[in-house]
mmCIF file of the N, C-alpha and C atoms, coordinates in Angstrom:
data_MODEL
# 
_entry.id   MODEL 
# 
loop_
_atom_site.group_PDB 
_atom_site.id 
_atom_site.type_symbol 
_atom_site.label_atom_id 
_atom_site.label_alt_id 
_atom_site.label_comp_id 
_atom_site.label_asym_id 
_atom_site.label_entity_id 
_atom_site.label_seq_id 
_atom_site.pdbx_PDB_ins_code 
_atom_site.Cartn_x 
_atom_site.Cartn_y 
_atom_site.Cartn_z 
_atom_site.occupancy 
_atom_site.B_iso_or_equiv 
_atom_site.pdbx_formal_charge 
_atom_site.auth_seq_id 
_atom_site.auth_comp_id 
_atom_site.auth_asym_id 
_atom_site.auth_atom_id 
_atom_site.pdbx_PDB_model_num 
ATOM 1   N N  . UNK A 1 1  ? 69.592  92.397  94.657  1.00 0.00 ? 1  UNK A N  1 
ATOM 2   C CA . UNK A 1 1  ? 70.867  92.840  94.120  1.00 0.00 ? 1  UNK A CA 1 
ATOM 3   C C  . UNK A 1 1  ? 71.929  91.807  94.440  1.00 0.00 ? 1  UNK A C  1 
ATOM 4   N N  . UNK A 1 2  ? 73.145  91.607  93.505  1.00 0.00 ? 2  UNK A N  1 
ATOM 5   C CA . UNK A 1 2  ? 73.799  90.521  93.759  1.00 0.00 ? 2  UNK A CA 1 
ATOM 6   C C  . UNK A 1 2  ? 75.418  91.373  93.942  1.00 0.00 ? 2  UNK A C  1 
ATOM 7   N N  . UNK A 1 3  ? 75.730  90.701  95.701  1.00 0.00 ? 3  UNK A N  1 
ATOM 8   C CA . UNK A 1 3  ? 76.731  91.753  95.698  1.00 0.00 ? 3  UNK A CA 1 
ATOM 9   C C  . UNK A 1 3  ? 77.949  91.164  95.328  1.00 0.00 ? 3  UNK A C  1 
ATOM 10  N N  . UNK A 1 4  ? 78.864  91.545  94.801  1.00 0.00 ? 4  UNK A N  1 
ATOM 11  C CA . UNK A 1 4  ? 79.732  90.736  94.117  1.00 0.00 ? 4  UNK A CA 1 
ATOM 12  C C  . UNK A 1 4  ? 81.180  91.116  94.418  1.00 0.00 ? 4  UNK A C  1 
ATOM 13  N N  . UNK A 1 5  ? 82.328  90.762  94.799  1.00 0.00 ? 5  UNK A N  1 
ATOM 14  C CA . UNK A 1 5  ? 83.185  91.569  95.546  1.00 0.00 ? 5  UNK A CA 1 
ATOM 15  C C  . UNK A 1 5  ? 83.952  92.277  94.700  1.00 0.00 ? 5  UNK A C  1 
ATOM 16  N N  . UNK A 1 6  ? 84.035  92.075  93.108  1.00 0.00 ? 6  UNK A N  1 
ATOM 17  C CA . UNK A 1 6  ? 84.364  93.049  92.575  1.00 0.00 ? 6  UNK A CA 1 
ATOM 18  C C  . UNK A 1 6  ? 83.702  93.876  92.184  1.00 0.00 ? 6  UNK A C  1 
ATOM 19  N N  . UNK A 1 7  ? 82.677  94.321  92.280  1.00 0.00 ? 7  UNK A N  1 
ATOM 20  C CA . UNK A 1 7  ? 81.832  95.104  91.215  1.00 0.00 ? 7  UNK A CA 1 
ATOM 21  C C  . UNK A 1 7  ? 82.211  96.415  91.955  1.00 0.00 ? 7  UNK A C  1 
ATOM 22  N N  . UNK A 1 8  ? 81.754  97.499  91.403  1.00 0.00 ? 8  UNK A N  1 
ATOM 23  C CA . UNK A 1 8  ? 81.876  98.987  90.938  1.00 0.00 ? 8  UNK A CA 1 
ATOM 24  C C  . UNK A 1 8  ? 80.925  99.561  91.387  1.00 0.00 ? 8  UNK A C  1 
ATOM 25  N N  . UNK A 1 9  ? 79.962  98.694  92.603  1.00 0.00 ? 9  UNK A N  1 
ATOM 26  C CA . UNK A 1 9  ? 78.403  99.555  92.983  1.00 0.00 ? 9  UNK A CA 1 
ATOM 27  C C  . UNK A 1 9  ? 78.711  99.216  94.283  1.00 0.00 ? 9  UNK A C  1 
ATOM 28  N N  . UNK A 1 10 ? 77.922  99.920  95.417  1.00 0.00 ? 10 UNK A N  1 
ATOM 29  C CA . UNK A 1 10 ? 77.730  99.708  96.424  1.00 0.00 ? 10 UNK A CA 1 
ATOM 30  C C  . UNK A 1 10 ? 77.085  98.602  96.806  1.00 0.00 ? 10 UNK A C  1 
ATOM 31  N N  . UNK A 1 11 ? 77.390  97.632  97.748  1.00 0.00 ? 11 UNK A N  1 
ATOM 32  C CA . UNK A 1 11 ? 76.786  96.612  98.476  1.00 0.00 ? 11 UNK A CA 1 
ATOM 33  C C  . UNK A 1 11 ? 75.876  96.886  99.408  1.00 0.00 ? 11 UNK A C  1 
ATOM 34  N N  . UNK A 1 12 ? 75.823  98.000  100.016 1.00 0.00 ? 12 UNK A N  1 
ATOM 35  C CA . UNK A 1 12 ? 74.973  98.897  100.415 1.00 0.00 ? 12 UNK A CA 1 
ATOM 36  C C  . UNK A 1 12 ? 73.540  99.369  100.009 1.00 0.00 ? 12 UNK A C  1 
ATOM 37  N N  . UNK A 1 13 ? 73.785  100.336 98.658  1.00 0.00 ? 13 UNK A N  1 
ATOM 38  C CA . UNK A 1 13 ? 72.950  101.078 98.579  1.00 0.00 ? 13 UNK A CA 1 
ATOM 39  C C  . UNK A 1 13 ? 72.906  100.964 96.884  1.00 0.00 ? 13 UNK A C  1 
ATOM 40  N N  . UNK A 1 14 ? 73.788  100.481 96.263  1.00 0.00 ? 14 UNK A N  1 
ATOM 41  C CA . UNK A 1 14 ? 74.044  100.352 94.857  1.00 0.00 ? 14 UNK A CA 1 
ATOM 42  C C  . UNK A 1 14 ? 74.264  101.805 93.861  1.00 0.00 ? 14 UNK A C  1 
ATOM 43  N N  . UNK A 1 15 ? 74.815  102.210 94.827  1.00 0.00 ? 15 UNK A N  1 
ATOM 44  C CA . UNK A 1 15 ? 75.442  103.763 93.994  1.00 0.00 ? 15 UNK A CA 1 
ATOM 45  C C  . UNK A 1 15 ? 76.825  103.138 93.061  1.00 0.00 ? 15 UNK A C  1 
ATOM 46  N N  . UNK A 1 16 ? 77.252  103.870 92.349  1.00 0.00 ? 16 UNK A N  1 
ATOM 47  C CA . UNK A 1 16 ? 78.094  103.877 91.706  1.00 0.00 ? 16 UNK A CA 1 
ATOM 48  C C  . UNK A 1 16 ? 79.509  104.208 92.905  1.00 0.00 ? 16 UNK A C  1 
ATOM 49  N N  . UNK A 1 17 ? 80.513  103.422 92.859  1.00 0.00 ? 17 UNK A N  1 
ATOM 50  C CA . UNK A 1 17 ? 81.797  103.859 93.741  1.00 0.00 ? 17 UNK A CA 1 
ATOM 51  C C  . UNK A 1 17 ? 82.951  104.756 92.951  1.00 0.00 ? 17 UNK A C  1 
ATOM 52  N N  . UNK A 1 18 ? 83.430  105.634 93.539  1.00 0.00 ? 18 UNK A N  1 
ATOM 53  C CA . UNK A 1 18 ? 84.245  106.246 93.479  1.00 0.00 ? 18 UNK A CA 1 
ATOM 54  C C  . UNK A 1 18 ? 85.605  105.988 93.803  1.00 0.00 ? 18 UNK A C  1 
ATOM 55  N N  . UNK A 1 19 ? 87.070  106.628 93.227  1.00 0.00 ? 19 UNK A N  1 
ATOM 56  C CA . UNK A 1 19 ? 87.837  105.847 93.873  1.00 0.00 ? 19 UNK A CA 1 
ATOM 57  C C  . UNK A 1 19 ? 88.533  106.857 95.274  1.00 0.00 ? 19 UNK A C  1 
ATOM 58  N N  . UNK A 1 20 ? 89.054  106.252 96.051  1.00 0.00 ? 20 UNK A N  1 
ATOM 59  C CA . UNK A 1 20 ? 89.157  107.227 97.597  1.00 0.00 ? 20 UNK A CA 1 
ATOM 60  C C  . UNK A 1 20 ? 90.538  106.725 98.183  1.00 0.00 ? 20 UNK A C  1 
ATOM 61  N N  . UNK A 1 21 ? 92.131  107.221 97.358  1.00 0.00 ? 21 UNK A N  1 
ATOM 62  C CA . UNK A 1 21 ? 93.300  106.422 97.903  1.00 0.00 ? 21 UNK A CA 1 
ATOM 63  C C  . UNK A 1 21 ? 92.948  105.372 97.785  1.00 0.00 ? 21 UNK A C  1 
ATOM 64  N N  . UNK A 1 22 ? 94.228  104.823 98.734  1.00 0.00 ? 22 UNK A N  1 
ATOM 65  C CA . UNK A 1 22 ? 95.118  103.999 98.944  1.00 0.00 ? 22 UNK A CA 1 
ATOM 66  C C  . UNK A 1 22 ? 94.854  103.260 100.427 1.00 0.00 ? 22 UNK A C  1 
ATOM 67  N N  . UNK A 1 23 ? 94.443  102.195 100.306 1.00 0.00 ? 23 UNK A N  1 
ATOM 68  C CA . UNK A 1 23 ? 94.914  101.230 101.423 1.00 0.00 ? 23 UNK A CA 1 
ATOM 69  C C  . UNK A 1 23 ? 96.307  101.179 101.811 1.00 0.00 ? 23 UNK A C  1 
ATOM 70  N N  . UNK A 1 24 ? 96.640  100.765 103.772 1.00 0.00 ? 24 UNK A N  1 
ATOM 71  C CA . UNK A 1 24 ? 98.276  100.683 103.578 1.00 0.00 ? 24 UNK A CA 1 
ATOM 72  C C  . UNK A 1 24 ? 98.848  100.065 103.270 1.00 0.00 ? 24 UNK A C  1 
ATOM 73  N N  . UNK A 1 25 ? 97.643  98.637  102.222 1.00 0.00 ? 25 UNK A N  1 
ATOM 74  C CA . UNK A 1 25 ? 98.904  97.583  101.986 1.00 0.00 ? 25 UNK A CA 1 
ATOM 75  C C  . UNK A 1 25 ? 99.036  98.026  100.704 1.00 0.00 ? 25 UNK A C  1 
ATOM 76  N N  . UNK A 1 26 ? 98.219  99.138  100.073 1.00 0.00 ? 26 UNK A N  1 
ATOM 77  C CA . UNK A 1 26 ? 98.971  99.688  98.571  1.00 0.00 ? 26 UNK A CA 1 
ATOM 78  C C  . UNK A 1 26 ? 97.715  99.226  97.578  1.00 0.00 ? 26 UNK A C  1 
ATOM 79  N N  . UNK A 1 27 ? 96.292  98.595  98.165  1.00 0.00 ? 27 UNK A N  1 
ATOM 80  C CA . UNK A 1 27 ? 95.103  98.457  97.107  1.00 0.00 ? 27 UNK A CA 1 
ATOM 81  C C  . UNK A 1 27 ? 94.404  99.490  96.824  1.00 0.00 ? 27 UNK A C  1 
ATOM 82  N N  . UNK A 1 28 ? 93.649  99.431  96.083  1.00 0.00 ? 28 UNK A N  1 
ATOM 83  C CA . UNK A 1 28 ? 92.724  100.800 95.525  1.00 0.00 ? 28 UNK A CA 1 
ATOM 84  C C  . UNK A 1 28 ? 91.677  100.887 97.114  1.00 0.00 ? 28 UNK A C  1 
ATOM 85  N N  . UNK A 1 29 ? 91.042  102.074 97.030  1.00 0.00 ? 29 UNK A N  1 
ATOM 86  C CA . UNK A 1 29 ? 90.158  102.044 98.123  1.00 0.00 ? 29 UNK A CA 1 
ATOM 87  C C  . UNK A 1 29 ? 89.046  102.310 97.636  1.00 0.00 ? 29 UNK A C  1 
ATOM 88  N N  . UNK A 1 30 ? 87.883  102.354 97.888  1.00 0.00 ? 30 UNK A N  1 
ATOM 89  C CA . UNK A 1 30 ? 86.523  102.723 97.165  1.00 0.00 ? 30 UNK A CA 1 
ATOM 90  C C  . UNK A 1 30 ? 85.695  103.252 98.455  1.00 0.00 ? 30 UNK A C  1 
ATOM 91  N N  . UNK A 1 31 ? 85.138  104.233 97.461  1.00 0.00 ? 31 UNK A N  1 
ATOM 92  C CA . UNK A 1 31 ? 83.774  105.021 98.940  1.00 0.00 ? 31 UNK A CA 1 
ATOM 93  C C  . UNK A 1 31 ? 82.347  105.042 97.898  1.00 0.00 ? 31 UNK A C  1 
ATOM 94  N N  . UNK A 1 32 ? 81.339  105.319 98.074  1.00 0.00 ? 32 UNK A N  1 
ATOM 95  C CA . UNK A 1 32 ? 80.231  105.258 97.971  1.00 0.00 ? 32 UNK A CA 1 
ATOM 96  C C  . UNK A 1 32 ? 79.908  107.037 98.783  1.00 0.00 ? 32 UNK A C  1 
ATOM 97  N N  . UNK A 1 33 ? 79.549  107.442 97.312  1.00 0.00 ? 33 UNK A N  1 
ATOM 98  C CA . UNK A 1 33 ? 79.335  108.907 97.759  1.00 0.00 ? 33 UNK A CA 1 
ATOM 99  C C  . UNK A 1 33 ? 77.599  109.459 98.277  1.00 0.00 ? 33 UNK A C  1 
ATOM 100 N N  . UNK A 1 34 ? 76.944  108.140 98.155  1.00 0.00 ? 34 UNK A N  1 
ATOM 101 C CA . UNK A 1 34 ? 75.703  108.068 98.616  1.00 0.00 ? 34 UNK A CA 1 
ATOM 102 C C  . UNK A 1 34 ? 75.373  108.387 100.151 1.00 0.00 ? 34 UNK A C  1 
ATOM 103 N N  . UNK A 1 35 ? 76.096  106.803 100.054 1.00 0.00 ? 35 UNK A N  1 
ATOM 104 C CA . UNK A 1 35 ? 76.344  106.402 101.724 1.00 0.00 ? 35 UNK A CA 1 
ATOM 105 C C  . UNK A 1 35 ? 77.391  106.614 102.348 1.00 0.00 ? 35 UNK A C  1 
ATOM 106 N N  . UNK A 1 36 ? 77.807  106.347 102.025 1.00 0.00 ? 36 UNK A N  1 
ATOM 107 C CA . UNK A 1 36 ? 79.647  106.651 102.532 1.00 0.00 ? 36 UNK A CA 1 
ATOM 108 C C  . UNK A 1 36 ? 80.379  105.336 102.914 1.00 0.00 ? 36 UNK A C  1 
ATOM 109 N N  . UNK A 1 37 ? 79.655  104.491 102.065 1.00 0.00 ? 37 UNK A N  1 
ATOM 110 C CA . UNK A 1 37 ? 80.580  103.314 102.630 1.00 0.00 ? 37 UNK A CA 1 
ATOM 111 C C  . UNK A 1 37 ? 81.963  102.734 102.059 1.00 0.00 ? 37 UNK A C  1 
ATOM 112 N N  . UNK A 1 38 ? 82.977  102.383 102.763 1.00 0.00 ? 38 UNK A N  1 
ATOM 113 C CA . UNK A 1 38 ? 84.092  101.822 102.336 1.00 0.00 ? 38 UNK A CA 1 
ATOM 114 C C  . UNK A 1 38 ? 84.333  100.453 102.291 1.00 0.00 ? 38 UNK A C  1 
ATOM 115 N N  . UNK A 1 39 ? 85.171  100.428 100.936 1.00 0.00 ? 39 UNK A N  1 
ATOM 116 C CA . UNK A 1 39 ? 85.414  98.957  100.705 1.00 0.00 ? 39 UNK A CA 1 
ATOM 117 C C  . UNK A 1 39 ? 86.805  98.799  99.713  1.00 0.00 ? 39 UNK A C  1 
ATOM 118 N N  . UNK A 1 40 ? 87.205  97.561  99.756  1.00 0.00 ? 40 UNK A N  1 
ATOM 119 C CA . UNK A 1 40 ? 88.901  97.123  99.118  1.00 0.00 ? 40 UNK A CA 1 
ATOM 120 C C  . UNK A 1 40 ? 88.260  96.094  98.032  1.00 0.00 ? 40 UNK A C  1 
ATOM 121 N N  . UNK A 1 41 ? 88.363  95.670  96.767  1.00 0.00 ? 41 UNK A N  1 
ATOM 122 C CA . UNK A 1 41 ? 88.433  94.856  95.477  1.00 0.00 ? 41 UNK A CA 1 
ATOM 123 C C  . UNK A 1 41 ? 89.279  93.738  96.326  1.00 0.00 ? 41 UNK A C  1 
ATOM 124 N N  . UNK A 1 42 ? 88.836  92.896  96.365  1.00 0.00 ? 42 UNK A N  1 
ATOM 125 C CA . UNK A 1 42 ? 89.495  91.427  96.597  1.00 0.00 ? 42 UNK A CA 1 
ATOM 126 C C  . UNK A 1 42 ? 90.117  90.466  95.444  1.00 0.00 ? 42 UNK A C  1 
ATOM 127 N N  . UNK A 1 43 ? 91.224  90.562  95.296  1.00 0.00 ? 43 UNK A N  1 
ATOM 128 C CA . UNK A 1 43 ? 91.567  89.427  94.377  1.00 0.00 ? 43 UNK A CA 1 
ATOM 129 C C  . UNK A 1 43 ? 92.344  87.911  95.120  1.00 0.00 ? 43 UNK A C  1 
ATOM 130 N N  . UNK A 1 44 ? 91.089  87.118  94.865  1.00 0.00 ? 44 UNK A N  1 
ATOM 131 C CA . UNK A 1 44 ? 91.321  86.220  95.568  1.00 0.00 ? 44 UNK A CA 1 
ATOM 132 C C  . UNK A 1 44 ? 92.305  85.275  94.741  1.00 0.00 ? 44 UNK A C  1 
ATOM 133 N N  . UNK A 1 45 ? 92.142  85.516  93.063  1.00 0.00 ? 45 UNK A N  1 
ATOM 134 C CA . UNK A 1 45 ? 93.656  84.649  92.782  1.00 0.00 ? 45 UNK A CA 1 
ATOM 135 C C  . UNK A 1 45 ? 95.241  85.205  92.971  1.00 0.00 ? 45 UNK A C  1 
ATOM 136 N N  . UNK A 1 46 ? 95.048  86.307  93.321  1.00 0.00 ? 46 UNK A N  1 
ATOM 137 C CA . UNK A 1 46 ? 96.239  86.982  93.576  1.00 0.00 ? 46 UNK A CA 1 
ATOM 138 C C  . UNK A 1 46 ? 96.820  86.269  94.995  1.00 0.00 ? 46 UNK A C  1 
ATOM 139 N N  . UNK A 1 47 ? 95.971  86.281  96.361  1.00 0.00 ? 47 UNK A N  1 
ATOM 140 C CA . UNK A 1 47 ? 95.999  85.431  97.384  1.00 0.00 ? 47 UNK A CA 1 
ATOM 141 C C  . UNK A 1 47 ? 96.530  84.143  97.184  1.00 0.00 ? 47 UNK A C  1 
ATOM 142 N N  . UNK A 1 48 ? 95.916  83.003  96.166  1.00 0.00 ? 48 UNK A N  1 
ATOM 143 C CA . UNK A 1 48 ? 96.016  82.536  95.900  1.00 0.00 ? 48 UNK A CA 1 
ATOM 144 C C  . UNK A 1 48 ? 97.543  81.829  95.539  1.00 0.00 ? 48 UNK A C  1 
ATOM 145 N N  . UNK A 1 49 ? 97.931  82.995  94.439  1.00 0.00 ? 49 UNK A N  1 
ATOM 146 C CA . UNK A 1 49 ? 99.070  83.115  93.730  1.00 0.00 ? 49 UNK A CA 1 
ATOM 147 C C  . UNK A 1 49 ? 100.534 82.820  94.880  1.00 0.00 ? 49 UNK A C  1 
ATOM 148 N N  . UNK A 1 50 ? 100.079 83.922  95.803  1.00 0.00 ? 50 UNK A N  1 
ATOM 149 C CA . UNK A 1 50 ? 101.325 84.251  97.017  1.00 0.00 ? 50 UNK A CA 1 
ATOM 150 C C  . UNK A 1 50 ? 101.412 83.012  97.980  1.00 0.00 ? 50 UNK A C  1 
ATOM 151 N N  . UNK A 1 51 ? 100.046 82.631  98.109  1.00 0.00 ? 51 UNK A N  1 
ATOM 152 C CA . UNK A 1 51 ? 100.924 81.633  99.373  1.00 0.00 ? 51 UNK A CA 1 
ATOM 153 C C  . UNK A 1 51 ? 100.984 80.330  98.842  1.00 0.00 ? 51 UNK A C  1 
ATOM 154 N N  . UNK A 1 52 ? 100.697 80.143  97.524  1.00 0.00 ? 52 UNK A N  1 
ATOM 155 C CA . UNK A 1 52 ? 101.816 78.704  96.675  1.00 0.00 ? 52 UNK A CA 1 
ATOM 156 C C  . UNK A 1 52 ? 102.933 79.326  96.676  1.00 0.00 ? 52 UNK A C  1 
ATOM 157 N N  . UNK A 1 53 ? 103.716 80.073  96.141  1.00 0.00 ? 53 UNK A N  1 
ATOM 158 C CA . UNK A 1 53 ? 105.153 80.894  95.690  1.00 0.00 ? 53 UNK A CA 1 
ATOM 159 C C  . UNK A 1 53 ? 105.526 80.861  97.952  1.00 0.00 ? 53 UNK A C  1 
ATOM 160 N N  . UNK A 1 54 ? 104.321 81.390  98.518  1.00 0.00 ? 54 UNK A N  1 
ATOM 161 C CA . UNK A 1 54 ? 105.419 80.763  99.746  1.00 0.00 ? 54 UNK A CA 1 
ATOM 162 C C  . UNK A 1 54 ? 105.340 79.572  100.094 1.00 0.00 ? 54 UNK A C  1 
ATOM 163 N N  . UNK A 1 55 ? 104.847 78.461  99.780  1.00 0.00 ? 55 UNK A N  1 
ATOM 164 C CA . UNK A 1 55 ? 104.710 77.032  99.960  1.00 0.00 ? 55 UNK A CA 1 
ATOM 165 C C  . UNK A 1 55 ? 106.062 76.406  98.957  1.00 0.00 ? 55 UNK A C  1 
ATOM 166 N N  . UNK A 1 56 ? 106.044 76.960  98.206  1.00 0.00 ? 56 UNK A N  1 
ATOM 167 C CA . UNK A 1 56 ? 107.068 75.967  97.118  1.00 0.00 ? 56 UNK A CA 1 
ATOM 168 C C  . UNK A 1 56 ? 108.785 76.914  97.539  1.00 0.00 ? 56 UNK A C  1 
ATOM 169 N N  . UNK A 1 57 ? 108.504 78.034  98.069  1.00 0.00 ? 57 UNK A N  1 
ATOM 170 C CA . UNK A 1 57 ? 109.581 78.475  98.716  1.00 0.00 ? 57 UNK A CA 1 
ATOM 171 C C  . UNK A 1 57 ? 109.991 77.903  100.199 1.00 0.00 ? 57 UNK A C  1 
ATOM 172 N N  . UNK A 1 58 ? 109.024 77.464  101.006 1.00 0.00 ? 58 UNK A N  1 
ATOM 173 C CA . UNK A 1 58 ? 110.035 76.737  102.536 1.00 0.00 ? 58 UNK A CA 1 
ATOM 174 C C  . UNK A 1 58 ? 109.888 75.351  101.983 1.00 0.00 ? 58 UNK A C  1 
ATOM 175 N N  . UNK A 1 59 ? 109.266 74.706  101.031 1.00 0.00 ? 59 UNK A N  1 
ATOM 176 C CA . UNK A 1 59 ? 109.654 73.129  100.566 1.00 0.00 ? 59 UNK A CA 1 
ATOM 177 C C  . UNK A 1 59 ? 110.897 73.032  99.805  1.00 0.00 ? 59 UNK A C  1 
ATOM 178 N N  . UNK A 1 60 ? 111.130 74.068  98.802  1.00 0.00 ? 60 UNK A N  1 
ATOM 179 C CA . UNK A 1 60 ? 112.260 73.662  98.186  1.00 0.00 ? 60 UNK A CA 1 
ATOM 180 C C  . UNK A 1 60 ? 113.786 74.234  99.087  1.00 0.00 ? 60 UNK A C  1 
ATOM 181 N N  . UNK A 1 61 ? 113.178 75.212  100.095 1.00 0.00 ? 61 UNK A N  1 
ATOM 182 C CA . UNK A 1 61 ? 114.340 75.808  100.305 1.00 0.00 ? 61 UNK A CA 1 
ATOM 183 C C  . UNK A 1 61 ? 114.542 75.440  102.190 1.00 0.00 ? 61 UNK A C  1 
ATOM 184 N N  . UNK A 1 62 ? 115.933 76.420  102.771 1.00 0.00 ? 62 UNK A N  1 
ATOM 185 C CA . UNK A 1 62 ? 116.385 76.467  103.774 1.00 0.00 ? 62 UNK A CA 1 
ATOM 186 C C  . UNK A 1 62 ? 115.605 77.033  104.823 1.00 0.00 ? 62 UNK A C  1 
ATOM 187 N N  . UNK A 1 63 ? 114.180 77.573  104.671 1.00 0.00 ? 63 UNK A N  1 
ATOM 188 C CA . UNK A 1 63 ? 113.884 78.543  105.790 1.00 0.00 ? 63 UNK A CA 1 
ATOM 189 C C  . UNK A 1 63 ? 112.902 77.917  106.483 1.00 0.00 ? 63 UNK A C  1 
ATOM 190 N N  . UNK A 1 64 ? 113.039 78.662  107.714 1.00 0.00 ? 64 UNK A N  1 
ATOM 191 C CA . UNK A 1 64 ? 112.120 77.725  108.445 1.00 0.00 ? 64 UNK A CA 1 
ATOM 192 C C  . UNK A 1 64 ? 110.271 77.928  108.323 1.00 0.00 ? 64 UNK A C  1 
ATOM 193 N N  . UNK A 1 65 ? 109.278 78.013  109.104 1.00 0.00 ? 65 UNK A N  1 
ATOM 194 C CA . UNK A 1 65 ? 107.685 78.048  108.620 1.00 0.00 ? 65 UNK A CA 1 
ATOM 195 C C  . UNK A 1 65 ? 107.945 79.884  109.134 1.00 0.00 ? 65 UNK A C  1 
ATOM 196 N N  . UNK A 1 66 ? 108.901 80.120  110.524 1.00 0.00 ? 66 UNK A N  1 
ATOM 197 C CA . UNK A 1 66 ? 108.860 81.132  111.191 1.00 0.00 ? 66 UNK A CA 1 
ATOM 198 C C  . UNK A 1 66 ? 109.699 82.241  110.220 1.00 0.00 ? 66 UNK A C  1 
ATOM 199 N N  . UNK A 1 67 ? 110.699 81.966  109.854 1.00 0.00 ? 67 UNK A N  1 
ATOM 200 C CA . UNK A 1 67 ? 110.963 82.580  109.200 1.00 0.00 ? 67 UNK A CA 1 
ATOM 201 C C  . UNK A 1 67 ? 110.008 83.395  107.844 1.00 0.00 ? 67 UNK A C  1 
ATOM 202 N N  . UNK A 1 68 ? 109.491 82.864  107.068 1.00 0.00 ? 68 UNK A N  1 
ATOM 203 C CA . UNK A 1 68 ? 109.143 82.764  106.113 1.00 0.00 ? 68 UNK A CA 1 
ATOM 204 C C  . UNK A 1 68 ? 107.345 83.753  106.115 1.00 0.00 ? 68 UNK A C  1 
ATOM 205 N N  . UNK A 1 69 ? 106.910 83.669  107.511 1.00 0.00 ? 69 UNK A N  1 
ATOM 206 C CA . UNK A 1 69 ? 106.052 84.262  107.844 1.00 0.00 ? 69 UNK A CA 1 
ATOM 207 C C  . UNK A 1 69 ? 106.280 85.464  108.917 1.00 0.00 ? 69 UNK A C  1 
ATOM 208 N N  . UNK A 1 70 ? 107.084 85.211  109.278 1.00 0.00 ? 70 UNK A N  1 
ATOM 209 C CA . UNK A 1 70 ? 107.418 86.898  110.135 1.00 0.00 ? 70 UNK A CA 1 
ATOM 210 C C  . UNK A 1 70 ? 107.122 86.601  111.582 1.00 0.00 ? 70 UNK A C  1 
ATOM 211 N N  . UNK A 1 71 ? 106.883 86.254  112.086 1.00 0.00 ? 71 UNK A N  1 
ATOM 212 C CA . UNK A 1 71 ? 106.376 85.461  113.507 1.00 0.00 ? 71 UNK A CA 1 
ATOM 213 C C  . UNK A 1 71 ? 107.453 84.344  114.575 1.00 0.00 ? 71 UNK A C  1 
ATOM 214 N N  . UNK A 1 72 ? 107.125 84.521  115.455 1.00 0.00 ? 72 UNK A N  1 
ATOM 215 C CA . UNK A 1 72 ? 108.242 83.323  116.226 1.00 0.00 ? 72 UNK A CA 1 
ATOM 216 C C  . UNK A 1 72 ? 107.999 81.980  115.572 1.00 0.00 ? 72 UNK A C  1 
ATOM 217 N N  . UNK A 1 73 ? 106.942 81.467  116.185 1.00 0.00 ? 73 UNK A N  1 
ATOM 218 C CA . UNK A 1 73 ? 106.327 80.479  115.872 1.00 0.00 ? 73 UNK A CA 1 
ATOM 219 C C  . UNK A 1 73 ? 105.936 79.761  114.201 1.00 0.00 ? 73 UNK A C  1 
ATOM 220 N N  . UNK A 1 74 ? 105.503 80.357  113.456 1.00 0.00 ? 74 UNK A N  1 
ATOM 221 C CA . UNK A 1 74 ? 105.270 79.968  111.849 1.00 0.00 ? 74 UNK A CA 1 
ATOM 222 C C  . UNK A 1 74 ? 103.661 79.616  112.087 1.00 0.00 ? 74 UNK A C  1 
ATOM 223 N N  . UNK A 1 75 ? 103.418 79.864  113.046 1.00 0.00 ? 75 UNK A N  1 
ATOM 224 C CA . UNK A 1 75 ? 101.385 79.330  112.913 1.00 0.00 ? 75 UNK A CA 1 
ATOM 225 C C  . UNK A 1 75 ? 100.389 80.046  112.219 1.00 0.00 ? 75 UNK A C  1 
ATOM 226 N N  . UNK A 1 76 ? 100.515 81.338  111.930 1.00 0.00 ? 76 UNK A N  1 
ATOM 227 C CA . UNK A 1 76 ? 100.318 81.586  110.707 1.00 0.00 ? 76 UNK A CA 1 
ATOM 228 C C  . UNK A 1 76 ? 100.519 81.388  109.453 1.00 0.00 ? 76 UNK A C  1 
ATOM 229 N N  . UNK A 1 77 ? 101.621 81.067  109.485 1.00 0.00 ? 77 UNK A N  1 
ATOM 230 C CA . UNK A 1 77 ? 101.771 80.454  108.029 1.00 0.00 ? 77 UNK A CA 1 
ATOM 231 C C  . UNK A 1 77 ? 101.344 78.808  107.561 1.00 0.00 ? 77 UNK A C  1 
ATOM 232 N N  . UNK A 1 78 ? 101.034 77.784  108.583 1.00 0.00 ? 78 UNK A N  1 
ATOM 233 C CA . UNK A 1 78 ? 100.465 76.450  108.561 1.00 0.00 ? 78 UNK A CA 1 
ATOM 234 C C  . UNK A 1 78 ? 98.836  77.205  108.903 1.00 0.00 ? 78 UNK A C  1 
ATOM 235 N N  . UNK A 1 79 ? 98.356  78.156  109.172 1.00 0.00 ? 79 UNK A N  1 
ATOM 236 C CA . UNK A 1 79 ? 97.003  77.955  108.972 1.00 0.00 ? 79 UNK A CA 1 
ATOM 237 C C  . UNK A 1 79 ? 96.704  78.358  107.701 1.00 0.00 ? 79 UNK A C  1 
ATOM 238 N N  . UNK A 1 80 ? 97.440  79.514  107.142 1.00 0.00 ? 80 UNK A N  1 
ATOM 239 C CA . UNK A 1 80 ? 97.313  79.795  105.571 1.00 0.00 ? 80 UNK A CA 1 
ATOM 240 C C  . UNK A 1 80 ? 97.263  78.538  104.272 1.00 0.00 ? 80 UNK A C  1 
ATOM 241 N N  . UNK A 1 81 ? 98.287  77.712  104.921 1.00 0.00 ? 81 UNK A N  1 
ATOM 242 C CA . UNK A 1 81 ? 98.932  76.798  103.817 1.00 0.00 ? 81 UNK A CA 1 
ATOM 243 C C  . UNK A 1 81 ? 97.471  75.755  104.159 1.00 0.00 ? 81 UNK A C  1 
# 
């Protein structure tokens, strides 16, 4: 079986997923009414998308790496970038 991070089956057990809420960052959630396993749809160009828009935001602009990532330091945000 080829598990695929979007697909609609279990990686598990290959049941069909159901949908089960809300994650708290606001993604769909999925359960597997077989097994019971949980899982989140990854969109990795969406990822993608956000941390250019924050790269071209502390290059063109005033803020610092710390700012811009929420943290004292900004080292999260230079390991992202």
């Amino acid at each position: 079986m080829d598990p695929t991070p979007n697909s609609t089956t279990c990686v598990v057990c290959g049941t069909g997923l159901v949908k089960n809420g809300r994650h708290p960052s606001g993604t769909q959630r999925w359960r597997c009414p077989a097994c019971g396993a949980s899982s989140v749809r990854r969109r990795p160009d969406v990822t993608r998308w956000e941390q250019l828009r924050k790269f071209v935001t502390w290059v063109t602009g005033k803020h610092t790496q710390a700012e811009l990532d929420g943290t004292a330091t900004g080292r999260s945000f230079r390991r992202q970038i």
